[in-house]
SEBA-220478 format. One line per field, with one value per residue (C-alpha): x, y, z; residue number from 1; residue in one letter. Coordinates in steps of 0.5 Angstrom, whole numbers, plus 500, padded with zeros to 3 digits. Layout:
c1 (X:...)
c2 (Y:...)
c3 (Z:...)
i (NUM:...)
aa (A:...)
END
This chain:
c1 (819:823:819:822:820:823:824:825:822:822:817:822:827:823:819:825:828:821:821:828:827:820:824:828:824:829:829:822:821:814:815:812:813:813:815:818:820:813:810:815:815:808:809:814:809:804:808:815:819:826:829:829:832:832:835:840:837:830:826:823:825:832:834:838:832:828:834:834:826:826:833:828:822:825:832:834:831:837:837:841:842:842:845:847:852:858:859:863:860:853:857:860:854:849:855:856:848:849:847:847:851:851:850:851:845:851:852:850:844:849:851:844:842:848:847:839:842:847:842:837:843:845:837:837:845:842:835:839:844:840:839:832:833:836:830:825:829:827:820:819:822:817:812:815:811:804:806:808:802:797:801:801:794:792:795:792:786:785:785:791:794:801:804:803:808:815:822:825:818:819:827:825:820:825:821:826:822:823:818:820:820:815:812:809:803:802:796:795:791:791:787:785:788:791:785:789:791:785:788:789:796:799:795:800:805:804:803:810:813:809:812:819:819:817:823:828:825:825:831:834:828:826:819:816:810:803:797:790:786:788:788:791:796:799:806:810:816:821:828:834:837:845:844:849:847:848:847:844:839:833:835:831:823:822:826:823:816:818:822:817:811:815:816:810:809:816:813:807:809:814:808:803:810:813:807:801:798:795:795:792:796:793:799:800:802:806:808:805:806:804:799:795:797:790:786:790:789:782:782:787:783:777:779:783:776:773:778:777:776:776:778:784:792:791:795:793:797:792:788:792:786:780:781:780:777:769:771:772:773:766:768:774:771:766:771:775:768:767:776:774:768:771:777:772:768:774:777:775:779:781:788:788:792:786:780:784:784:778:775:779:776:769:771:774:766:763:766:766:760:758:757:753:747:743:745:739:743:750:747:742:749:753:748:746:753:755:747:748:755:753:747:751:756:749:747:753:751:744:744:746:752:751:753:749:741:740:741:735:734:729:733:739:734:730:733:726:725:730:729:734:739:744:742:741:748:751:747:750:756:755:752:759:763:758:760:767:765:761:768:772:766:766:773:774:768:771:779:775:772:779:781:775:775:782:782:775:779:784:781:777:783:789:791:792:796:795:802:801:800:794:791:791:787:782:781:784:791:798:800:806:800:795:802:802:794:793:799:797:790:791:798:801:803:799:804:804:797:797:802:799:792:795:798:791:788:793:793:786:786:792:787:781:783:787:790:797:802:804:797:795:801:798:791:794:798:805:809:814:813:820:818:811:814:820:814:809:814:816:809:808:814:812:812:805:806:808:804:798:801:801:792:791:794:791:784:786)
c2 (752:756:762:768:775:782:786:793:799:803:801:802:798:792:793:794:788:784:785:784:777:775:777:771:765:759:761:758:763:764:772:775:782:786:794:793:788:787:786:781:778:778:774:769:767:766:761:758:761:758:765:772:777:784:791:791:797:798:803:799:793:791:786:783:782:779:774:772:770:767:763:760:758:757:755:752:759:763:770:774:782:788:795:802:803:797:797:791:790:789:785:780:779:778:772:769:768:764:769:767:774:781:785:792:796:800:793:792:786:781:781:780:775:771:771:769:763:761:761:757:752:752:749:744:741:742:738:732:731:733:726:725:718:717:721:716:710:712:713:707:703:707:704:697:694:696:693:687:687:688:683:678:679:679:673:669:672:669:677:676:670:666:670:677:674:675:673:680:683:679:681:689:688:684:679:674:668:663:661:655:653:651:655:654:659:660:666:670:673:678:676:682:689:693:696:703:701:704:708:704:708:704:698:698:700:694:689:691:690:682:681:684:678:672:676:674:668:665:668:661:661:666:670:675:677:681:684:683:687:691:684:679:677:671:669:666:661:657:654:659:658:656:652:648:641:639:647:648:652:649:647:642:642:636:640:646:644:642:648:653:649:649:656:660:658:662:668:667:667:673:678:677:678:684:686:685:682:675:672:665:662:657:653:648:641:641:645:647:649:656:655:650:658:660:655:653:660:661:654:657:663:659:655:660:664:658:657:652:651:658:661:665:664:658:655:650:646:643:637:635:637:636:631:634:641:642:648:645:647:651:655:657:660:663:667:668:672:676:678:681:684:687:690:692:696:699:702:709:705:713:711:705:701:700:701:694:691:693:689:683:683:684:678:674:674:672:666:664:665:660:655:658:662:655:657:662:665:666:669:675:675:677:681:685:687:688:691:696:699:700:704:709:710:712:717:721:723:728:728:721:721:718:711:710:712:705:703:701:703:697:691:693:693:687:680:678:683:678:672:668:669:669:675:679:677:680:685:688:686:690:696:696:697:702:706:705:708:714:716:716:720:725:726:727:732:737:736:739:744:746:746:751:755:757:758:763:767:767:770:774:777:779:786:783:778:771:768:761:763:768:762:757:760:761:754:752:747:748:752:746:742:746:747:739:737:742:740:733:734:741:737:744:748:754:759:758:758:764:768:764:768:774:775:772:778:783:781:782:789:791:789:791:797:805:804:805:799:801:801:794:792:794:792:784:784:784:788:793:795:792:786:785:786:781:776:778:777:770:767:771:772:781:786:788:795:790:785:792:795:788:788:794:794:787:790:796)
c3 (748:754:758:757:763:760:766:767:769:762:757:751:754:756:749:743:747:746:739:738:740:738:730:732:730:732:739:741:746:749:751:757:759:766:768:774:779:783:776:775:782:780:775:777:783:777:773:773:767:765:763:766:762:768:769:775:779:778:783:789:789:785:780:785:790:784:784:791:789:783:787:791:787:780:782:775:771:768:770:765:767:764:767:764:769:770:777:780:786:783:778:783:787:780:778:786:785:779:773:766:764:765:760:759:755:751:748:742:740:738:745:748:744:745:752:751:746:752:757:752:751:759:760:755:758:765:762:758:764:771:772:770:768:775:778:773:776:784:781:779:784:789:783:784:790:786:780:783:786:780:776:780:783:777:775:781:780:773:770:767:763:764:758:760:765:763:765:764:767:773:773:772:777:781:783:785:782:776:771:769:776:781:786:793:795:802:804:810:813:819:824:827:828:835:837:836:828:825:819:812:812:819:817:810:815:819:813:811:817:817:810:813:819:813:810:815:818:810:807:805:800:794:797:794:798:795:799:797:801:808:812:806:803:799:798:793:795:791:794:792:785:787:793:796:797:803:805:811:805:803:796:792:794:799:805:802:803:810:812:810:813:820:819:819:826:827:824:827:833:832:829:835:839:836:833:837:831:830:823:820:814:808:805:799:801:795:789:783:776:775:770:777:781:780:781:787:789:790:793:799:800:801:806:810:810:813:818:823:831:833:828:829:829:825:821:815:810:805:805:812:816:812:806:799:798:796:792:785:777:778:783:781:775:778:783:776:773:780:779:772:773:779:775:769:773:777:771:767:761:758:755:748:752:757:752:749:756:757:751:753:759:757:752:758:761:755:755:762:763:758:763:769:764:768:775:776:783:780:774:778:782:775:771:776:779:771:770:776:774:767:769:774:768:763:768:768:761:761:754:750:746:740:741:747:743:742:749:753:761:762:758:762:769:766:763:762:756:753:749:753:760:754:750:756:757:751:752:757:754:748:752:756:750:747:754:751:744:749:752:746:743:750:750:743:742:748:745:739:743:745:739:736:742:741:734:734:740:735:729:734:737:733:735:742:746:744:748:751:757:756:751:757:761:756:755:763:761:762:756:754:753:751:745:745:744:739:734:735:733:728:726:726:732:735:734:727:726:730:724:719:721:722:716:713:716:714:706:708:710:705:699:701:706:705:712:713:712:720:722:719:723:729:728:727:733:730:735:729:721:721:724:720:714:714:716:711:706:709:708:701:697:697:702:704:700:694:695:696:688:684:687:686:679:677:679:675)
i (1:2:3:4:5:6:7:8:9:10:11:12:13:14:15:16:17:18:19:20:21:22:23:24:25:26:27:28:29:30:31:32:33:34:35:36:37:38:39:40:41:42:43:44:45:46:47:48:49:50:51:52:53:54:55:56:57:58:59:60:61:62:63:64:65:66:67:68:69:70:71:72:73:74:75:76:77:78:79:80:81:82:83:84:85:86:87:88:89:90:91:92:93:94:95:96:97:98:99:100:101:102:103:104:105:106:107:108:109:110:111:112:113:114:115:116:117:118:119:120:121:122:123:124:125:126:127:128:129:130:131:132:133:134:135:136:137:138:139:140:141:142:143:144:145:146:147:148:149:150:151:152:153:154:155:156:157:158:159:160:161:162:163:164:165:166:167:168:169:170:171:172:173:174:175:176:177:178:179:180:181:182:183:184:185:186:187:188:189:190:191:192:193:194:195:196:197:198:199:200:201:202:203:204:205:206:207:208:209:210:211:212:213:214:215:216:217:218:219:220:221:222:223:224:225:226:227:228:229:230:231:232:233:234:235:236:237:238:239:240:241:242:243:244:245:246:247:248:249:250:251:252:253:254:255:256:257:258:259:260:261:262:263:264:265:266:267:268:269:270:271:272:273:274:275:276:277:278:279:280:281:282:283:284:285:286:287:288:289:290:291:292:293:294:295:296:297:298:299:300:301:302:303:304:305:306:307:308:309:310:311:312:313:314:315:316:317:318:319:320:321:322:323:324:325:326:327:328:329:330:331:332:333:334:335:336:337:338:339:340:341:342:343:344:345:346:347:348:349:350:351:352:353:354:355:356:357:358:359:360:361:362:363:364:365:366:367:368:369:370:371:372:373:374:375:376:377:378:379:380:381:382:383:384:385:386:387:388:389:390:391:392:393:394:395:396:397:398:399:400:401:402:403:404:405:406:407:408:409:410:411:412:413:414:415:416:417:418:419:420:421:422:423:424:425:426:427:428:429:430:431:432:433:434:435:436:437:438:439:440:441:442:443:444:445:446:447:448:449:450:451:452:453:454:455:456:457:458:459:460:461:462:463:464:465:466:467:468:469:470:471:472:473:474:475:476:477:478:479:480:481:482:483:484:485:486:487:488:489:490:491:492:493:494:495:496:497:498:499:500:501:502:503:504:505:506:507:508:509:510:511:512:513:514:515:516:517:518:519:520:521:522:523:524:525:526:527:528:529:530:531:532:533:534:535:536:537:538:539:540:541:542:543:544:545:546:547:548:549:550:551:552:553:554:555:556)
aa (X:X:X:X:X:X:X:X:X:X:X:X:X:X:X:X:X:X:X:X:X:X:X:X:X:X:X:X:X:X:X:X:X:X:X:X:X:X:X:X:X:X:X:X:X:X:X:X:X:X:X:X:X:X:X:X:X:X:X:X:X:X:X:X:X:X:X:X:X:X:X:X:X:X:X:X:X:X:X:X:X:X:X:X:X:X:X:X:X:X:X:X:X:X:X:X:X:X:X:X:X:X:X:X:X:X:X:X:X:X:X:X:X:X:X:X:X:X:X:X:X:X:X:X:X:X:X:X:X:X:X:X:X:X:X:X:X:X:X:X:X:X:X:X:X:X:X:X:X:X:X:X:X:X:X:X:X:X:X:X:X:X:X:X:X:X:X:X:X:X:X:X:X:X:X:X:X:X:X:X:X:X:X:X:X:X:X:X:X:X:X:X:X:X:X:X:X:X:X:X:X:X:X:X:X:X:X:X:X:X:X:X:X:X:X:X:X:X:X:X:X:X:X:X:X:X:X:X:X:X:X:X:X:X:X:X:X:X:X:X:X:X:X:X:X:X:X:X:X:X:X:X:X:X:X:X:X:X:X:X:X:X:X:X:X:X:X:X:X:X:X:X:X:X:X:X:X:X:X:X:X:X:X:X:X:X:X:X:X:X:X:X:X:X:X:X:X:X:X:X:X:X:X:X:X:X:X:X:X:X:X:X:X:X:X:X:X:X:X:X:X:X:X:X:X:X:X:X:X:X:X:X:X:X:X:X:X:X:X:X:X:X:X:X:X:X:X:X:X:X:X:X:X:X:X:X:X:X:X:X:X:X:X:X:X:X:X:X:X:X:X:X:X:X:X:X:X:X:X:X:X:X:X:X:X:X:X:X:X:X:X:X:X:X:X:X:X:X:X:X:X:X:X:X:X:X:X:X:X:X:X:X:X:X:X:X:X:X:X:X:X:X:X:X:X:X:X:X:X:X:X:X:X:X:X:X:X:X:X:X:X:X:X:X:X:X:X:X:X:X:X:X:X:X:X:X:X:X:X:X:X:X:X:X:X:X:X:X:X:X:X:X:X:X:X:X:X:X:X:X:X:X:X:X:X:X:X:X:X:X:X:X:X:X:X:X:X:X:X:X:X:X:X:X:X:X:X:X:X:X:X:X:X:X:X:X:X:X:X:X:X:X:X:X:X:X:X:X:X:X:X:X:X:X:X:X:X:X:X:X:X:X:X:X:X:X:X:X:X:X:X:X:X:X:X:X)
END
């Protein structure tokens, strides 16, 4: 549906055109009206419109003027402009400013509304071909280094599993990486920041830049770099599909491991050069299988959090310095259920997409914590992080949604009510997905609260103005969604609902009233008898006066 503004500084001008258009129902036009170019600008810095139907030579400020304006705010509206006097040089400085048409007001109807049609078929070409597809490509490329990063975050942190990653995910992620391939993780950490680094912006800058030198000093491999908070990062490494042997490049893994080991202190040294800023690295001894990634993940991260001598700039290959890792199956897990339960209570689960991962979530918990219900430390660790969440989430509501009546404060706050750590556990789980019940249950009753708010200010109001943009500020949404939330929840669209009830409202007062058909036109807020009649006739087969004698002598 295209915005229309009927501009001109005479009332019966702008309103025959007003009327001449709303009987033309395959426009899909949401019609607006203004007397005058200040009423127009008026408008036009309201809203954006998409056509702009003007008189030329108005009082004060001109159709030209207004064009200049609506070329700078709305430069893709179509500006269709009318005159009653030809005049070519109004006429030729209205075409180099880009107008649609210019039509005179001796001209027939026909004209105008081939006119309207052309601005409409303009928009819809100018939409179809303006590049949005382009447009949509640079968006994601800008979204690119965050997906990468929640994928294979996700992935390392035991959130995600093996075959949410894909060979064409990775391809349209451009991670450079092969699943079939074996891969060598590296993480890092920055040691500490430049005393005059302080924001989160000039850190990520920063982290960008330490990624760009491991770019350049590993080229000969493939690397795709992932941040994990403001001061760590990890790297995923594999030699470069079609590497000569022989080559100075790295082409099978023996001389890959050799080469990226020998190399971090290259890149180590180069960022505290360059950069100001020491880091501290975590390597595998060998490749793995990305299956093993997780649990040599979290094996790394613990090992560069420990560190050794002072701390700082180090640089750690695994088991070289201190045999095996202490850090076993049980701790990996552990760090795996501390992931999800960070990624569950960071997520406000609105779409269906996230409601179902969030029931994957909290079925992943279920089973992971099976072994440690024994393990008195980790279990207060986790039921009272879960417990403490769900807790913040209950009191957003002061009065309880109906899928949360059963659920009780003090077994949330207490596993002692409980008969066994295990069924204050699944308690929890339970309330977390009642919480997903209780949201679907709040947004579902405020849609339908939209919806009735509308449809009560509609039959309220029937001899008024019930445009889109009026019916949007009633219920505070953008008139083309307001459009769209109310067809997917009514299954018709809002306009119809809209001449449905007033020709309800009409036959109504053509039965039961002695008004004149030209009145009940005006009390059910249609703009002309010609038009009210065509309408009326359309929904009921019979023109009102009609429809009013077959009653009247049924009655009879």
């Amino acid at each position: 549906m295209n915005r229309l503004l009927i501009v001109d500084d005479e009332p019966i001008i702008v309103d025959g055109i007003y009327r001449l258009l709303q009987e033309e129902d395959d426009l899909h036009l949401d019609l607006h009206r203004a007397y005058g170019g200040d009423e127009a600008l008026e408008k036009l810095n309201a809203f954006r419109f998409d056509i702009v139907l003007s008189d030329i030579w108005m009082p004060g400020m001109s159709g030209l003027d207004l064009q200049k304006h609506i070329n700078e705010r709305w430069p893709s509206c179509k500006v269709i402009f009318l005159t009653g006097h030809p005049d070519f040089n109004y006429a030729q400085t209205a075409i180099r400013n880009h107008c649609v048409d210019y039509i005179l007001k001796t001209e027939s109807d026909d004209a105008l509304l081939r006119s309207v049609r052309k601005a409409i078929e303009l928009l819809h070409s100018e939409r179809v071909n303006a590049g949005f597809l382009e447009k949509a490509t640079e968006q994601f490329q800008l979204a690119v280094p965050t997906l990468q990063r929640e994928i294979l975050r996700g992935f390392c942190e035991g959130i995600q599993s093996l075959k949410s990653l894909k060979p064409e995910l990775l391809r349209d992620l451009s991670i450079p990486l092969a699943l079939h391939e074996k891969v060598l993780l590296v993480m890092g950490r920055v040691d500490c920041w430049p005393p005059h680094i302080t924001n989160a912006s000039d850190k990520m800058h920063l982290m960008f830049a330490i990624h760009n030198i491991a770019k350049e000093y590993l080229a000969p491999c493939a690397l795709q770099s992932v941040n994990v908070e403001q001061n760590r990062f990890f790297w995923l490494i594999q030699p470069k599909e079609g590497a000569e042997p022989g080559s100075s490049f790295p082409s099978d893994w023996s001389r890959t491991l050799r080469f990226v080991h020998g190399t971090l202190e290259m890149i180590q040294s180069t960022s505290l050069e360059l950069l100001k800023i020491p880091l501290s690295f975590a390597a595998g001894k060998e490749e793995v299988e990305w299956r093993e990634i997780p649990v040599r993940y979290q094996k790394l991260r613990a090992e560069l959090g420990r560190g050794l001598g002072i701390g700082q700039e180090t640089i750690l290959i695994e088991d070289q310095q201190t045999g095996e890792y202490s850090l076993d199956e049980s701790e990996i897990r552990k760090q795996t259920i501390r992931n999800v339960i960070r990624k569950w209570s960071g997520n406000d689960y609105v779409s269906d997409e996230e409601k179902q991962e969030m029931h994957k979530l909290l079925a992943k918990l279920s089973n992971l914590m099976d072994p440690f219900y024994e393990d008195t430390g980790f279990f207060l660790e986790v039921y009272y992080a879960m417990a403490s969440h769900l807790l913040t989430q209950l009191n957003r509501w002061g009065e309880d949604p109906a899928p949360l009546k059963d659920v009780e404060v003090d077994k949330l706050s207490h596993y002692q009510l409980h008969p066994a750590r295990k069924d204050a556990f699944h308690y929890l789980i339970q309330t977390a997905l009642r919480l997903i019940e209780a949201r679907d249950h709040e947004k579902k009753e405020h849609t339908n609260q939209v919806v009735h708010r509308l449809n009560r200010y509609v039959e309220d109001h029937l001899d008024s103005d019930l445009s889109l943009t009026t019916l949007s500020d009633l219920v505070h949404l953008n008139p083309y969604y307001m459009s769209r939330l109310y067809k997917q929840m009514t299954g018709i669209h809002l306009p119809d609902y809209i001449t449905d009830e007033r020709i309800k409202k009409a036959k109504e007062l053509v039965v039961e009233s002695r008004l004149k058909m030209h009145e009940i036109c005006k009390k059910v807020g249609f703009e002309s008898p010609a038009y009210f009649t065509r309408i009326f006739k359309k929904k009921t087969g019979c023109t009102p006066q009609e429809f009013r004698e077959m009653h009247q002598s049924t009655r009879n």
